[in-house]
C-alpha positions, 0 to 999 in steps of 0.5 A, spaced: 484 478 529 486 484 525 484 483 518 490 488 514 497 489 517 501 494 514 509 492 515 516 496 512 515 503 513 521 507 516 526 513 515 529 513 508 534 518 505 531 522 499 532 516 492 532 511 497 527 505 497 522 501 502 518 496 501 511 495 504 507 489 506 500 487 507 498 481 511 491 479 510 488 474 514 480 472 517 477 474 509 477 471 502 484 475 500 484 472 493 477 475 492 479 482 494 482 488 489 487 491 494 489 497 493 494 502 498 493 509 500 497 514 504 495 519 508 501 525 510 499 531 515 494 536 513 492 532 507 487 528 504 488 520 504 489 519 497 490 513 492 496 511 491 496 504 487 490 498 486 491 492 483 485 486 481 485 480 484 488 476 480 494 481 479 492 485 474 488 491 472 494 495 476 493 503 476 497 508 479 497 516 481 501 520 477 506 522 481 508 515 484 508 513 477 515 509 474 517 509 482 512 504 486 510 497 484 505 494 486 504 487 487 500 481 490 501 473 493 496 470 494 498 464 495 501 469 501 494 472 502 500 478 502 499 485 498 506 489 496 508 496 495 516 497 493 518 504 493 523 507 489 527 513 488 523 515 494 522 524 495 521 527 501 513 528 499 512 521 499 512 522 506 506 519 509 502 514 513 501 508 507 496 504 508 493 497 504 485 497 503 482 490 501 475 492 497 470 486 494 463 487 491 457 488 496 461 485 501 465 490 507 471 494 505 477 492 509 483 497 512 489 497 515 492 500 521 497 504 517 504 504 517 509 511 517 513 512 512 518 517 513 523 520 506 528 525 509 535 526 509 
């Protein structure tokens, strides 16, 4: 059982949007912060948006500031990122990370996100 599957990536047009998911299962979701990075060529994986695990305490990059929303249902057990106004150095695989105190951190497989016209 995998415990983080990402889900909605793709090929986008410069100012298109895409929403990514992350399917939790097998650990305590509601108790995990959540958090999403992306990882494009020849760069360092980095910090794209976090949220708490009662849907608060949300933190952004600069650069996907006023574009991405993240988001949480735990009802779900399901993590969200809606992206907007997309640009091509959004490009990158966007991963969903899952993180509790003393306890291990959860990663998904990735999925592609792809801004090109």
């Amino acid at each position: 059982q995998v415990p983080l599957v990402e889900s909605g990536g793709g090929l986008v047009q410069p100012g298109g949007s895409l929403r990514l998911s992350c399917a939790a299962s097998g650990f305590p979701f509601s108790s995990y912060a959540m958090s999403w990075y992306r990882q494009a060529p020849g760069k360092e994986r980095e910090l794209v948006a976090s949220i708490a695990t009662y849907g608060g305490n949300i933190n952004y990059a600069d650069s996907v500031k006023g574009r991405f929303i993240i988001s949480r249902d735990n009802t779900k057990n399901t993590l969200y990122l809606q992206m907007n106004s997309l640009k091509p150095e959004d490009t990158a695989v966007y991963y969903c990370k899952g993180t509790r105190w003393s306890s291990p951190e959860y990663w998904g497989q990735g999925t592609q996100v792809t801004v090109s016209s």
